[in-house]
C-alpha positions in Angstrom: -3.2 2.8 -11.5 -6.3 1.5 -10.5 -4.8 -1.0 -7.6 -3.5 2.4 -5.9 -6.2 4.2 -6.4 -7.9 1.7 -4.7 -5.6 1.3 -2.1 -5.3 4.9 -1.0 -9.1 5.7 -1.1 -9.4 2.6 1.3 -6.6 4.4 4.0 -7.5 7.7 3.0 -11.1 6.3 4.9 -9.4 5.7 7.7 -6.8 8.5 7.6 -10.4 10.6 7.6 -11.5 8.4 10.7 -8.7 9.3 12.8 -8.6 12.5 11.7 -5.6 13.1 9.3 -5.5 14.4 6.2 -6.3 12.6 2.8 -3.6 11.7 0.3 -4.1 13.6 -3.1 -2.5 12.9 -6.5 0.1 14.4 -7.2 1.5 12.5 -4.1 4.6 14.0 -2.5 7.8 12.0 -1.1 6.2 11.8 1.8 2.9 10.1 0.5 5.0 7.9 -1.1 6.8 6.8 1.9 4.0 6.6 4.4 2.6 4.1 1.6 5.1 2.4 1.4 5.2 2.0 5.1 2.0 0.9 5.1 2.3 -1.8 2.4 5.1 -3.5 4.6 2.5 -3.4 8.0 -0.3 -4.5 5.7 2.1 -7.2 4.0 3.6 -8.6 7.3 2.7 -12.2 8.1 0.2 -11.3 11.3 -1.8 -8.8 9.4 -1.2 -10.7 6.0 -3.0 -14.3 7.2 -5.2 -12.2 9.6 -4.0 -14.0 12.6 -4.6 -17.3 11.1 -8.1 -16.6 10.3 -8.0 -16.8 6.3 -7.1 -19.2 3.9 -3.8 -19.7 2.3 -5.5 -18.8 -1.1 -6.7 -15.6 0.7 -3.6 -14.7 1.8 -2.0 -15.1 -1.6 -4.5 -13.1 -3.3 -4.4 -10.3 -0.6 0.0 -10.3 -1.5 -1.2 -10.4 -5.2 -2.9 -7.6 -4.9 -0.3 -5.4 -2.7 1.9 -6.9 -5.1 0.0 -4.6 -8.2 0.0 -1.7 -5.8 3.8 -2.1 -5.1 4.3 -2.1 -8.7 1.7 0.6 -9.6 3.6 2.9 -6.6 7.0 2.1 -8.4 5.7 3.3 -11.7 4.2 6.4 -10.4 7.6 7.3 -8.5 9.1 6.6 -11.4 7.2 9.4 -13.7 7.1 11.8 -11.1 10.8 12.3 -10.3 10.4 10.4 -6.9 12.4 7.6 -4.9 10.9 4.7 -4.8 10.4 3.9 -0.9 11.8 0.2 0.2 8.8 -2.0 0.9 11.2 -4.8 3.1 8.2 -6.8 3.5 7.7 -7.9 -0.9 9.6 -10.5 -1.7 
């Protein structure tokens, strides 16, 4: 679960900036979903490529890696009891 680890100490910095609260394991439903929510802004093709300004390869590794969070999130639902939230943007 290292990927989501990752992933949610890097927007629990932000969450901190703009003054909401961190997510903590256990996650609830709704840290589940507002990940999930997330990974499909984060995976959509402006913020994906920033704007043009990275590389293909770049890109790909950036999906890679959502890709192991995605997968890492579905696991943890999974063993928890909760629903998996639709990430529209993973192919």
């Amino acid at each position: 679960m290292k990927n989501l680890q990752a992933y949610i100490d890097q927007k629990n910095t932000w969450n901190t900036i703009f003054g909401q609260a961190p997510m903590t394991f256990p996650l609830s439903q709704t840290d589940a979903d507002k990940i999930a929510s997330t990974l499909d802004s984060d995976l959509s093709p402006e913020n994906l490529h920033c704007d043009g300004e990275i590389s293909q390869t770049q890109a790909q590794n950036k999906y890679n890696y959502y890709g192991r969070v995605i997968k890492e999130l579905d696991r943890y639902c999974a063993g928890q009891g909760l629903t998996m939230p639709q990430v529209y943007e993973y192919y």
